[in-house]
C-alpha positions, 0 to 999 in steps of 0.5 A: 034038375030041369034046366029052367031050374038050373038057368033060374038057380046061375041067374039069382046067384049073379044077381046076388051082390058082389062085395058087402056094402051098398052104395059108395060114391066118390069124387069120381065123375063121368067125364073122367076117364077109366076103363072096364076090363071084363074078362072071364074064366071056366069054372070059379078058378084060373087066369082070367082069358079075354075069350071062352072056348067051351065044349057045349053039353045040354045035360050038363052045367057048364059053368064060367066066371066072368070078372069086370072091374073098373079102372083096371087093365085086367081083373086081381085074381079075386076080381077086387077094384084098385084100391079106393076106386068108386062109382059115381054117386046113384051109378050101376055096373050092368054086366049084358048078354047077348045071344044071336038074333037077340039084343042086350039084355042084363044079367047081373048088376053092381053099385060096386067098382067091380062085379064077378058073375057065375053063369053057364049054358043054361043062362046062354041058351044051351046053344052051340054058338057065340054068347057076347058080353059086356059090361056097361056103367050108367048114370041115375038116369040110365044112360050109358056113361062107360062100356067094357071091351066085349068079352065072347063065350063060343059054345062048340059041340 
């Protein structure tokens, strides 16, 4: 599998949408205060860690997961929000990559408190390395409202 192929294929998956649903919206607004814990893992299974260390291979897929929920001082094991919680009426979770010498760009996006995401070396660049992460909350207009702690992915050889 060419890695566009396989970079493309983790992309559409974590595009794809977290929980069934659609938009829910509370009483929540942007001036409460909350926190969007982002963490991640290797693979689809184990604790969640605030950092990767990951054996870089350019012929093979190297996959990690990466959990944010908000409201939340660490992600469940499943990745699901607190009970009840909500984003803000016509609010995203944007779940943003960066590479060295890049700016943010974004990676996946949720209308859900919480947001799970499968990505590998080819959606980083297939690069030894630091990949950074963070998730950030916007408003309708897309102004930044809340952002996650930094969550880092470091690629050795």
């Amino acid at each position: 599998m060419s890695r566009a192929l396989i970079a493309l294929s983790v992309v559409a998956l974590a595009l794809t949408p977290v929980a069934a649903g659609g938009v829910r919206s509370g009483p929540t607004t942007a001036h409460t205060a909350s926190k969007i814990a982002l963490r991640g893992r290797q693979g689809i299974q184990g604790p969640w860690r605030r950092y990767l260390w990951l054996k870089l291979n350019r012929n093979a897929v190297i996959s990690f997961t990466v959990c944010a929920v908000r409201s939340a001082s660490t992600p469940s094991p499943t990745c699901r929000p607190p009970h009840g919680e909500r984003l803000p009426e016509s609010s995203t979770m944007k779940l943003e990559q960066r590479r060295p010498g890049r700016g943010w760009g974004t990676v996946a996006i949720s209308r859900e408190p919480s947001l799970q995401a499968v990505l590998s070396n080819g959606v980083t660049g297939n690069r030894v390395g630091t990949t950074s992460y963070r998730v950030t909350l916007r408003n309708e207009s897309g102004r930044v409202v809340e952002t996650s702690n930094t969550f880092k992915v470091f690629w050795t050889k």
